[in-house]
mmCIF file as Biopython writes it, N, C-alpha, C and O atoms, coordinates in Angstrom:
data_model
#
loop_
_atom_site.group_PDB
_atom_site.id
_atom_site.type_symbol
_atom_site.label_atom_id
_atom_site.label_alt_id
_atom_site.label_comp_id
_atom_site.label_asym_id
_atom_site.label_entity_id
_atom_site.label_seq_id
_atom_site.pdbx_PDB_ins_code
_atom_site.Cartn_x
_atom_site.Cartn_y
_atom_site.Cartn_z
_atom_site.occupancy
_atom_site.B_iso_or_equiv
_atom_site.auth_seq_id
_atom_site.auth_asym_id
_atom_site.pdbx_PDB_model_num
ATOM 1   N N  . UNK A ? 1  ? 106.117 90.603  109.861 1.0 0.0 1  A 1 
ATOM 2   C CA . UNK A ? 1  ? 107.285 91.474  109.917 1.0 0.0 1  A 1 
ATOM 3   C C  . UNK A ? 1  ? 107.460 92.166  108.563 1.0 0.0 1  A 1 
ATOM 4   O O  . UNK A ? 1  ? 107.347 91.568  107.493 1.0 0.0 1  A 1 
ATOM 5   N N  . UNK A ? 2  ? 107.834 93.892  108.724 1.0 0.0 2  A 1 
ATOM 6   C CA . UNK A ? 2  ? 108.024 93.914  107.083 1.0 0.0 2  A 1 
ATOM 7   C C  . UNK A ? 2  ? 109.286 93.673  106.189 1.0 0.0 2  A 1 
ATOM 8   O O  . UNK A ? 2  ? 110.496 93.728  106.408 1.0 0.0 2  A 1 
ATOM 9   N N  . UNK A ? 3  ? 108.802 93.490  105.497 1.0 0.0 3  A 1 
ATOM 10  C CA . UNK A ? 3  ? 109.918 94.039  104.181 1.0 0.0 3  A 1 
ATOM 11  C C  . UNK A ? 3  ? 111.088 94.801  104.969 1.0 0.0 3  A 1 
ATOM 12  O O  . UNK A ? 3  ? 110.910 95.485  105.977 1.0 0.0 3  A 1 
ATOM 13  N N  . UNK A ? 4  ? 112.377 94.551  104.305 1.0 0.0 4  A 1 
ATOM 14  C CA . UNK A ? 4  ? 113.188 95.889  104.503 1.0 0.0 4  A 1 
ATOM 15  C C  . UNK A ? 4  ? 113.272 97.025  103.772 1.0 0.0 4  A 1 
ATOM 16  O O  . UNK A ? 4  ? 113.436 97.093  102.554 1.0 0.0 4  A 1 
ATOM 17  N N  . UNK A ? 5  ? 113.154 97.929  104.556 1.0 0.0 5  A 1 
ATOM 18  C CA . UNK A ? 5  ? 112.904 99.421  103.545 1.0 0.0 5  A 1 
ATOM 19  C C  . UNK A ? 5  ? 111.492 99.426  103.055 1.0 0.0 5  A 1 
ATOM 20  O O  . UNK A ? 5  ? 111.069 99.575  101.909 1.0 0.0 5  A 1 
ATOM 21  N N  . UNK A ? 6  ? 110.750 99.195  104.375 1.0 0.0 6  A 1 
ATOM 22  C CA . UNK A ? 6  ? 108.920 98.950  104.459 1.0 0.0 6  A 1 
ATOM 23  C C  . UNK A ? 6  ? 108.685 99.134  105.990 1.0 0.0 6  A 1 
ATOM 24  O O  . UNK A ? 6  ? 109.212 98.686  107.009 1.0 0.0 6  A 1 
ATOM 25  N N  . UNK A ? 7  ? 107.481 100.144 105.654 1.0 0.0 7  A 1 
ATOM 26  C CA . UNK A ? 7  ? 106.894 100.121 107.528 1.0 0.0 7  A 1 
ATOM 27  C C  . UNK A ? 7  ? 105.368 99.830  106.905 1.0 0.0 7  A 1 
ATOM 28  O O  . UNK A ? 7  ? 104.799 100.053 105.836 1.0 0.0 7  A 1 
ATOM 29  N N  . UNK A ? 8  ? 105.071 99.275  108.034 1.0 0.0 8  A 1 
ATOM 30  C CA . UNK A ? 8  ? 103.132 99.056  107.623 1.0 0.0 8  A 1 
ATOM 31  C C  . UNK A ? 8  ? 102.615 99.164  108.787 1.0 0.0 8  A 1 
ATOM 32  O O  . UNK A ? 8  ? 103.025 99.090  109.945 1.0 0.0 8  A 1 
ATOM 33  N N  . UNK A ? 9  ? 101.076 99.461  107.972 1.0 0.0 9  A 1 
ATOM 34  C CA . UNK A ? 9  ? 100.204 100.396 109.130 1.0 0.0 9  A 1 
ATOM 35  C C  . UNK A ? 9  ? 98.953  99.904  108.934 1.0 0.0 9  A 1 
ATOM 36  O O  . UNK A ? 9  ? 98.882  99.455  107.790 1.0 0.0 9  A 1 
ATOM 37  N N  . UNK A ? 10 ? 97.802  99.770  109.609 1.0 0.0 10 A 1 
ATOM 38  C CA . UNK A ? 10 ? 97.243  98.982  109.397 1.0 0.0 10 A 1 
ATOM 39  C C  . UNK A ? 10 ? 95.763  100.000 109.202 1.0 0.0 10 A 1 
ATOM 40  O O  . UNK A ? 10 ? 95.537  101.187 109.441 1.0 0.0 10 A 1 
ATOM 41  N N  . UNK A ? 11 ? 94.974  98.930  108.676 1.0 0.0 11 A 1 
ATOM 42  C CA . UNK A ? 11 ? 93.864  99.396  107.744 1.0 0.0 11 A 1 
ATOM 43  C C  . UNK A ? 11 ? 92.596  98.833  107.712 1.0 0.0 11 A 1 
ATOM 44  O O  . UNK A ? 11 ? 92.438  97.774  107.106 1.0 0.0 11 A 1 
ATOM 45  N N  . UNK A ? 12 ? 91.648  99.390  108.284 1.0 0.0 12 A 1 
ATOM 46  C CA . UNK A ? 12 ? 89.966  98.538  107.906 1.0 0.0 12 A 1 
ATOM 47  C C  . UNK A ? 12 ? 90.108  97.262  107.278 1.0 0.0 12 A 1 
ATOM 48  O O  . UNK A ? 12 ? 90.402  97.261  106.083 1.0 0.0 12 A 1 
ATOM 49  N N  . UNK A ? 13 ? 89.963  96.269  107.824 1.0 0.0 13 A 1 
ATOM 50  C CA . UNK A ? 13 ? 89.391  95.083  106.954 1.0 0.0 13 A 1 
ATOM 51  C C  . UNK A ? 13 ? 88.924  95.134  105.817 1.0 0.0 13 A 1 
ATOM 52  O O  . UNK A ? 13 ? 89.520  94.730  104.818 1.0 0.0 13 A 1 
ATOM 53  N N  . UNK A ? 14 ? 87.379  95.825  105.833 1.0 0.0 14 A 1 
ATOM 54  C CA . UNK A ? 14 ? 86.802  96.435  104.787 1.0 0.0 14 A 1 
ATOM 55  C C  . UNK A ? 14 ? 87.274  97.049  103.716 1.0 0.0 14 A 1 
ATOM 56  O O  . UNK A ? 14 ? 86.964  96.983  102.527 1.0 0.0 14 A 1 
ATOM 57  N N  . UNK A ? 15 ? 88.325  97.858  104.491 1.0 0.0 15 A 1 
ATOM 58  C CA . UNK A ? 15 ? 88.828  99.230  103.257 1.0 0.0 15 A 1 
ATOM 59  C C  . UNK A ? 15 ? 89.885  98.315  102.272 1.0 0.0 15 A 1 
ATOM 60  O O  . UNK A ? 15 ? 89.981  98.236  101.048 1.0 0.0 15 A 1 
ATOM 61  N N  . UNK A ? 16 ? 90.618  97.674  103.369 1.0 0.0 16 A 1 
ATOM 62  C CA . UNK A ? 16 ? 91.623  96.260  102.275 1.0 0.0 16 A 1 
ATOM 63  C C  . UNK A ? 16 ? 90.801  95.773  101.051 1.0 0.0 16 A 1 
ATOM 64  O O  . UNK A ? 16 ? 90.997  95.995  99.856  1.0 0.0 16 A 1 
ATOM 65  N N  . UNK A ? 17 ? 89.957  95.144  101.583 1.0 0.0 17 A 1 
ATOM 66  C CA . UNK A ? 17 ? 89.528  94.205  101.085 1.0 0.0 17 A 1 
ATOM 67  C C  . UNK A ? 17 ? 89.031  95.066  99.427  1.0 0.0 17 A 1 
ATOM 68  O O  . UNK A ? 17 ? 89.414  94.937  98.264  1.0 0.0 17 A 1 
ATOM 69  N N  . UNK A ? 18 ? 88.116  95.849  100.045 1.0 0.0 18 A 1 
ATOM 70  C CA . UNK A ? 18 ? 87.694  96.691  98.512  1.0 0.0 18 A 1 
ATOM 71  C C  . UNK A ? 18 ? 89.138  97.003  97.438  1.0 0.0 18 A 1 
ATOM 72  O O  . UNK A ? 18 ? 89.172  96.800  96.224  1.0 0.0 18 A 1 
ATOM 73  N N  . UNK A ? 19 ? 90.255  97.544  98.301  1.0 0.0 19 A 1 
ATOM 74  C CA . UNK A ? 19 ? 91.144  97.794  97.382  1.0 0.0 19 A 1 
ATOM 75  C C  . UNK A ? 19 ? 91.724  96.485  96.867  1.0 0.0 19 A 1 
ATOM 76  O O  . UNK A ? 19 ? 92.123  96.598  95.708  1.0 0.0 19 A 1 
ATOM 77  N N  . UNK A ? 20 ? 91.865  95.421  97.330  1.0 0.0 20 A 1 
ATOM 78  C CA . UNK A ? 20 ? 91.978  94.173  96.930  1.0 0.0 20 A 1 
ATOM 79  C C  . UNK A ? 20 ? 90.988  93.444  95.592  1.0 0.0 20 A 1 
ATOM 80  O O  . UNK A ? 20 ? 91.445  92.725  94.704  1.0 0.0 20 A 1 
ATOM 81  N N  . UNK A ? 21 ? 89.899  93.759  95.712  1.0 0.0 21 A 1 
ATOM 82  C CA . UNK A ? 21 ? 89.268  93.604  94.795  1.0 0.0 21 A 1 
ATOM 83  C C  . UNK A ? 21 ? 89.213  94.484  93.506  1.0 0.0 21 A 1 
ATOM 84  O O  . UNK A ? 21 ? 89.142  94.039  92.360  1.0 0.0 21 A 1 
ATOM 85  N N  . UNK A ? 22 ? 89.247  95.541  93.794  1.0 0.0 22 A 1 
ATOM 86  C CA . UNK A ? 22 ? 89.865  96.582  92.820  1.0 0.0 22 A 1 
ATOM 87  C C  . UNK A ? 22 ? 90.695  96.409  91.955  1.0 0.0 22 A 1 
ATOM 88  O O  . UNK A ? 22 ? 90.465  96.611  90.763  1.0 0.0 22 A 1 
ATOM 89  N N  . UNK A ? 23 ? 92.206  95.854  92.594  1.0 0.0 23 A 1 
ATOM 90  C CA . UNK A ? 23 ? 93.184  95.391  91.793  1.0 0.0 23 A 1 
ATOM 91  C C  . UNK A ? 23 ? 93.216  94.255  91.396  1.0 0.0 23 A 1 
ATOM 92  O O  . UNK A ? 23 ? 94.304  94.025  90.869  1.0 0.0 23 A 1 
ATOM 93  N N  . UNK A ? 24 ? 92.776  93.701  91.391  1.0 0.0 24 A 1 
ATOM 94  C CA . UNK A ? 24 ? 92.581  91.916  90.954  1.0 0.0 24 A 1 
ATOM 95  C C  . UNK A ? 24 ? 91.472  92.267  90.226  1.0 0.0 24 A 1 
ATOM 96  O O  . UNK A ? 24 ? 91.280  91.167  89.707  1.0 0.0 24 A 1 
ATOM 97  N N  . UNK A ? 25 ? 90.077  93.373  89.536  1.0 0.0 25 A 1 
ATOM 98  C CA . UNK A ? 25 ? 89.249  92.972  88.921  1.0 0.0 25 A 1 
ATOM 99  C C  . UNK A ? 25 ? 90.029  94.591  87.282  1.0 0.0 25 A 1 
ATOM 100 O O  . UNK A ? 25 ? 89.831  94.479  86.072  1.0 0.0 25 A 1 
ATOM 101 N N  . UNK A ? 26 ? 90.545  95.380  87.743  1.0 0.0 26 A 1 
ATOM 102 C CA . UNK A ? 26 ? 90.911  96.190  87.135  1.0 0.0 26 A 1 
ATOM 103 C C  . UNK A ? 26 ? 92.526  96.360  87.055  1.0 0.0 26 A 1 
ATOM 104 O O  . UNK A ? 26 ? 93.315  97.096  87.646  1.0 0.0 26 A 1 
ATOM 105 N N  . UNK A ? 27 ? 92.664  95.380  86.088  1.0 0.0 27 A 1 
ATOM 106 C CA . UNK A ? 27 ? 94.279  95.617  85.535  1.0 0.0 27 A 1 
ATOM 107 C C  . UNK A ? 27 ? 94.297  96.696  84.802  1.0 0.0 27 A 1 
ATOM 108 O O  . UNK A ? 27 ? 95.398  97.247  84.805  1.0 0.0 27 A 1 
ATOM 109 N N  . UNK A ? 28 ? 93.442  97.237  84.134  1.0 0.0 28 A 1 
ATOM 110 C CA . UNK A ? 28 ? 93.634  98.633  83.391  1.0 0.0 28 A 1 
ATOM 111 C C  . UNK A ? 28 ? 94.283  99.452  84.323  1.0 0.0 28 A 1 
ATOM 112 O O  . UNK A ? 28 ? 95.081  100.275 83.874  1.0 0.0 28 A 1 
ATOM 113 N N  . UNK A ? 29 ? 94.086  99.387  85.616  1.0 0.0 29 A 1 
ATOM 114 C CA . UNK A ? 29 ? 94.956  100.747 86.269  1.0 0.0 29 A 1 
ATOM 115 C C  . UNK A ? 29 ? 96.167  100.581 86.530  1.0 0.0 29 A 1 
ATOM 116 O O  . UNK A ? 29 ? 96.509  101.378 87.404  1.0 0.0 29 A 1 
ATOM 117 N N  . UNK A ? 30 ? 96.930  99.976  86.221  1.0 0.0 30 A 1 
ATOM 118 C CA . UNK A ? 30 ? 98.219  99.686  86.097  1.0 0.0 30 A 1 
ATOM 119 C C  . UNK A ? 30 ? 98.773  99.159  87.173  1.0 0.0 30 A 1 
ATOM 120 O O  . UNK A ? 30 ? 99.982  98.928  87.171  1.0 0.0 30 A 1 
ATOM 121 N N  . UNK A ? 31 ? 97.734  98.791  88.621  1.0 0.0 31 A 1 
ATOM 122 C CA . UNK A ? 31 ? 98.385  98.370  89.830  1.0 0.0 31 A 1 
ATOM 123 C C  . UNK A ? 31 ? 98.608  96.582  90.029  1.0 0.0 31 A 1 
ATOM 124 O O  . UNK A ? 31 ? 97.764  95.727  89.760  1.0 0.0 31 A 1 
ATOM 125 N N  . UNK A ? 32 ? 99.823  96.381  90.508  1.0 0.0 32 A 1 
ATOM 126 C CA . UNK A ? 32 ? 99.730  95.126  90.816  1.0 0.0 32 A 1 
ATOM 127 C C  . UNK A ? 32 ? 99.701  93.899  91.782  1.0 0.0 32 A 1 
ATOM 128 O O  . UNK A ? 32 ? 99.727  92.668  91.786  1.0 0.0 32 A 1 
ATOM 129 N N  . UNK A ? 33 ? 99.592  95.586  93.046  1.0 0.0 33 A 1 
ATOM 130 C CA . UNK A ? 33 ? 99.425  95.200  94.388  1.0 0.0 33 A 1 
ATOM 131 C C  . UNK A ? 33 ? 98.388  95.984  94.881  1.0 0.0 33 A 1 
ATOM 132 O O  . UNK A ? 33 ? 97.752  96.845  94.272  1.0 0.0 33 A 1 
ATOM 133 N N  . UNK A ? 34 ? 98.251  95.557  96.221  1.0 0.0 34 A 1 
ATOM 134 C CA . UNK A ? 34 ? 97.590  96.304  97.176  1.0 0.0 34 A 1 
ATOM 135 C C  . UNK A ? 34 ? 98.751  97.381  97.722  1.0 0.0 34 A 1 
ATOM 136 O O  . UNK A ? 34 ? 98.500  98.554  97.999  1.0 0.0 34 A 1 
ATOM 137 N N  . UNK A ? 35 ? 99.838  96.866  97.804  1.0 0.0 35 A 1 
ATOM 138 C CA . UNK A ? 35 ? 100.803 97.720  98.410  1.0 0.0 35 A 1 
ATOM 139 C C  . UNK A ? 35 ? 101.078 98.907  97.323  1.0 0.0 35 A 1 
ATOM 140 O O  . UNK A ? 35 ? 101.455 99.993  97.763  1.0 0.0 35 A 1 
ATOM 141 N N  . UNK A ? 36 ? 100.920 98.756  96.070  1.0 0.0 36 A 1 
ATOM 142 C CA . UNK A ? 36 ? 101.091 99.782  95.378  1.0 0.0 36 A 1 
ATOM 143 C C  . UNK A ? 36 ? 100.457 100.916 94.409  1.0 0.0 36 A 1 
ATOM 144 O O  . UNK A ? 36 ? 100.871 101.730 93.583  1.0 0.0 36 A 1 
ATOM 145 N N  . UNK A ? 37 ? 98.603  100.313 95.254  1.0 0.0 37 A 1 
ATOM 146 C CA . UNK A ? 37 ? 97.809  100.995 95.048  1.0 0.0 37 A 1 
ATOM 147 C C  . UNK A ? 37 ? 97.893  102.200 96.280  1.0 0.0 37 A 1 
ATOM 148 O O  . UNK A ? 37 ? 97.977  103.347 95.841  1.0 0.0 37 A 1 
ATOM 149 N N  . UNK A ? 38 ? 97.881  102.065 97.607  1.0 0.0 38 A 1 
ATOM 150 C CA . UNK A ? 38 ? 98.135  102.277 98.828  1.0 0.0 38 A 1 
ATOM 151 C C  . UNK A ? 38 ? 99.290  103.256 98.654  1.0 0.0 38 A 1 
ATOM 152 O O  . UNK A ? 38 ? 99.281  104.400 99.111  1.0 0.0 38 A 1 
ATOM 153 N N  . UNK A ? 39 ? 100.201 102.757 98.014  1.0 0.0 39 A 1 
ATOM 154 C CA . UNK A ? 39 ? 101.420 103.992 97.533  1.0 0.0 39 A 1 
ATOM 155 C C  . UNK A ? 39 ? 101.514 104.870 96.629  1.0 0.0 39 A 1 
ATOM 156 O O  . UNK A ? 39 ? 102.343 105.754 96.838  1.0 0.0 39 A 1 
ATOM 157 N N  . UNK A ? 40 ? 100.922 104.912 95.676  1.0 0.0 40 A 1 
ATOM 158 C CA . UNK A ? 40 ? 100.316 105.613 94.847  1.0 0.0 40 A 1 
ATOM 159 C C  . UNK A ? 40 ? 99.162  106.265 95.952  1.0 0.0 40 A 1 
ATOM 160 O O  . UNK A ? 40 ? 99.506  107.412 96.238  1.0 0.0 40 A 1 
ATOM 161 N N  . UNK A ? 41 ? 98.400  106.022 96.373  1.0 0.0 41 A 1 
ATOM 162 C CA . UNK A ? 41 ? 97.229  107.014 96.626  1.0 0.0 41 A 1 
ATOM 163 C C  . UNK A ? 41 ? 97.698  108.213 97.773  1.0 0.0 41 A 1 
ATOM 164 O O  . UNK A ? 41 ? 97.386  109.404 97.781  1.0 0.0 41 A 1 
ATOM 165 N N  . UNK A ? 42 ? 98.695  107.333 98.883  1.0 0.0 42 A 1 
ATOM 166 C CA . UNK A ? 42 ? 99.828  108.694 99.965  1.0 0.0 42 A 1 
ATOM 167 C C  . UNK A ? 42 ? 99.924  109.488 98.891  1.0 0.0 42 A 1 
ATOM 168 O O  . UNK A ? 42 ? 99.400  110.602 98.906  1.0 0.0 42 A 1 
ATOM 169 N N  . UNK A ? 43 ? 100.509 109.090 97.967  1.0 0.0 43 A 1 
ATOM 170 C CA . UNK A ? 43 ? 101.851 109.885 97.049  1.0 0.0 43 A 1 
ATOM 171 C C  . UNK A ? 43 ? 100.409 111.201 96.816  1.0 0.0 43 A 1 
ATOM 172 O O  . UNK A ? 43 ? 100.101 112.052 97.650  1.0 0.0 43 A 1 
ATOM 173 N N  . UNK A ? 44 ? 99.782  110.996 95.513  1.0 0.0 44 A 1 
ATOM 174 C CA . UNK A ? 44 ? 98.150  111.983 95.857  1.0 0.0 44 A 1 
ATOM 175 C C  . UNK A ? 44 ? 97.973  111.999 96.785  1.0 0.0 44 A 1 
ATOM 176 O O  . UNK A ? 44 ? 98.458  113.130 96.745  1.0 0.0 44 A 1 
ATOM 177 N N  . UNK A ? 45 ? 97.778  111.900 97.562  1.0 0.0 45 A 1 
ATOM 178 C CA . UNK A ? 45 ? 97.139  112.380 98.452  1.0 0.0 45 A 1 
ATOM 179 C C  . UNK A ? 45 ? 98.430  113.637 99.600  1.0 0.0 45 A 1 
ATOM 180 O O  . UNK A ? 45 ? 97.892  114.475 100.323 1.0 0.0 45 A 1 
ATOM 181 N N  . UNK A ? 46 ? 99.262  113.585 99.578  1.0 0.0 46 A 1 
ATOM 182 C CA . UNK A ? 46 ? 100.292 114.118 99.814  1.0 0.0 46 A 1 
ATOM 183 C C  . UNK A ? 46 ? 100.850 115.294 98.814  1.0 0.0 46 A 1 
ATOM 184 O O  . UNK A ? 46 ? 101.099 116.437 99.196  1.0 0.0 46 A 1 
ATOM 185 N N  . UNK A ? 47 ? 100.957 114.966 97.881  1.0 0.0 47 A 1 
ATOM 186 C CA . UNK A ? 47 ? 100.452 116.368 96.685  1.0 0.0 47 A 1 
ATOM 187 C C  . UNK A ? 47 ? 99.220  117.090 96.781  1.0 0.0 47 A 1 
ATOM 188 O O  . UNK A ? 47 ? 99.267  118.287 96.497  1.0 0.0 47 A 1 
ATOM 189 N N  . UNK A ? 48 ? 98.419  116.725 97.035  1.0 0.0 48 A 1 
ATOM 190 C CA . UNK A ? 48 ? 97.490  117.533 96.680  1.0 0.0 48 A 1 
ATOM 191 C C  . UNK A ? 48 ? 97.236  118.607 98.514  1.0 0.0 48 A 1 
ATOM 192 O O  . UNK A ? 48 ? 96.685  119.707 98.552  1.0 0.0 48 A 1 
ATOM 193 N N  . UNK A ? 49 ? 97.653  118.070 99.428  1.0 0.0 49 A 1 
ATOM 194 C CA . UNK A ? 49 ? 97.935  118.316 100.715 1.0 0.0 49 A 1 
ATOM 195 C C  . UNK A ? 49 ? 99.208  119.935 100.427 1.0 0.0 49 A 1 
ATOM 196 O O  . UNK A ? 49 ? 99.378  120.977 101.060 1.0 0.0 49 A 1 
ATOM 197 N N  . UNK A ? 50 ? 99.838  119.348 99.156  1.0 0.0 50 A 1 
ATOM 198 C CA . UNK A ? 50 ? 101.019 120.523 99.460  1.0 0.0 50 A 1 
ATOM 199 C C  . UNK A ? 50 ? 102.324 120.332 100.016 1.0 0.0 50 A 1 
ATOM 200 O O  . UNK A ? 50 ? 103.234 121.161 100.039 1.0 0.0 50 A 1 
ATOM 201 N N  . UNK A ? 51 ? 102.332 118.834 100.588 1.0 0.0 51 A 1 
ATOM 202 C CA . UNK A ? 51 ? 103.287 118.448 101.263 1.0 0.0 51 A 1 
ATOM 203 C C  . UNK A ? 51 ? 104.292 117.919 100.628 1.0 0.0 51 A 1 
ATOM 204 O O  . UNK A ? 51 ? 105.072 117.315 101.365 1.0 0.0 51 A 1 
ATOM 205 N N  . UNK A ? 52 ? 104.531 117.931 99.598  1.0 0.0 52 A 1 
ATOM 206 C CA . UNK A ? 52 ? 106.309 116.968 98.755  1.0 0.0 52 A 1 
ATOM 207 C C  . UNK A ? 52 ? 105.293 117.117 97.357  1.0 0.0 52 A 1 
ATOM 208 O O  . UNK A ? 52 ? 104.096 117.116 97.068  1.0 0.0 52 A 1 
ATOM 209 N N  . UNK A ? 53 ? 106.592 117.240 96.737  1.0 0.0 53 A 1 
ATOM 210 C CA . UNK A ? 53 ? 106.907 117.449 95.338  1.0 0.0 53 A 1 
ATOM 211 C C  . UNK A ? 53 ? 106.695 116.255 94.423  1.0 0.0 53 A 1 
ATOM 212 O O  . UNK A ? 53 ? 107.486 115.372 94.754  1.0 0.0 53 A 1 
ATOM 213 N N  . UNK A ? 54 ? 106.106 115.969 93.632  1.0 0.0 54 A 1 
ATOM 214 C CA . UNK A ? 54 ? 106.450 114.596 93.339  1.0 0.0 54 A 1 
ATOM 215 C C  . UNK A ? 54 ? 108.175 114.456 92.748  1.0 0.0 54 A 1 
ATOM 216 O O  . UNK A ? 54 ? 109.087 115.240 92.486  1.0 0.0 54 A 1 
ATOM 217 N N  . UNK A ? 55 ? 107.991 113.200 92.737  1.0 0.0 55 A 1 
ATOM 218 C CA . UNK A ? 55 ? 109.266 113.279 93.061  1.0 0.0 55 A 1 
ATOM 219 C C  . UNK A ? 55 ? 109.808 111.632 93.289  1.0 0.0 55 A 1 
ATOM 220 O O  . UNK A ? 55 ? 108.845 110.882 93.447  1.0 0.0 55 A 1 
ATOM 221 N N  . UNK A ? 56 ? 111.178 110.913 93.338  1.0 0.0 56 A 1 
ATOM 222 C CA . UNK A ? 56 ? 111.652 109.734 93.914  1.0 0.0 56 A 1 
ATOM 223 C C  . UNK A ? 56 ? 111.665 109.577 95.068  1.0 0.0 56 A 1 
ATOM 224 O O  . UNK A ? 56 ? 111.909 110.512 95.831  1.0 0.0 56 A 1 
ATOM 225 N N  . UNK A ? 57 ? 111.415 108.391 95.469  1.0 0.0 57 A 1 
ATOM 226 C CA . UNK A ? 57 ? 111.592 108.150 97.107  1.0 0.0 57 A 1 
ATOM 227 C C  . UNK A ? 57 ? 113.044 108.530 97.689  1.0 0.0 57 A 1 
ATOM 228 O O  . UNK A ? 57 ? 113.842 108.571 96.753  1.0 0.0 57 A 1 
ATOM 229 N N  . UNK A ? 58 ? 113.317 108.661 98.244  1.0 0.0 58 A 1 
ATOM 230 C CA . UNK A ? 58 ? 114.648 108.803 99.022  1.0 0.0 58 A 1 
ATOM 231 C C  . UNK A ? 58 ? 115.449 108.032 99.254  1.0 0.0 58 A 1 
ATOM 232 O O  . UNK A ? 58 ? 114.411 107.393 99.080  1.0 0.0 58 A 1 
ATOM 233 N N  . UNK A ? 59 ? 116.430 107.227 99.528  1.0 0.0 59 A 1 
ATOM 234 C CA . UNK A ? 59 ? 116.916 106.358 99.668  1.0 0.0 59 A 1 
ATOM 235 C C  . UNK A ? 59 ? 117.287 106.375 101.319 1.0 0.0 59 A 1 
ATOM 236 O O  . UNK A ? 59 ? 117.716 107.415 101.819 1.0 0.0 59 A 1 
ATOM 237 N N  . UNK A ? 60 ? 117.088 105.115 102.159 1.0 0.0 60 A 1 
ATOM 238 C CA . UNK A ? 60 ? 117.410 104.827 103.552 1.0 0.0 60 A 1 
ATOM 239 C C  . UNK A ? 60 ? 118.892 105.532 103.602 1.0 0.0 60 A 1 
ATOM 240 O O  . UNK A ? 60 ? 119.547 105.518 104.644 1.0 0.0 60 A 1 
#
């Protein structure tokens, strides 16, 4: 069940897993989850789309 003020969506085994390893072998990138590598990369990936400004999340 998620979090409140969290929806989740689900994702390759595979593709987890690499980003999982990612963040657990590279603290230099400043991430300290999977969840907030994953949020960070929408966020790019959503800029560069054209679609939102960067910017704060919104509040519920």
């Amino acid at each position: 069940m998620p979090v409140v003020g969290y929806c989740s969506v689900n994702v390759p085994s595979g593709l987890y897993v690499k980003v999982k390893v990612l963040v657990g072998r590279r603290s230099d990138l400043g991430y300290r989850s999977v969840t907030e590598f994953v949020a960070e990369a929408i966020r790019t990936r959503l800029i560069e789309l054209n679609e939102t400004a960067p910017q704060k999340e919104p509040k519920p």
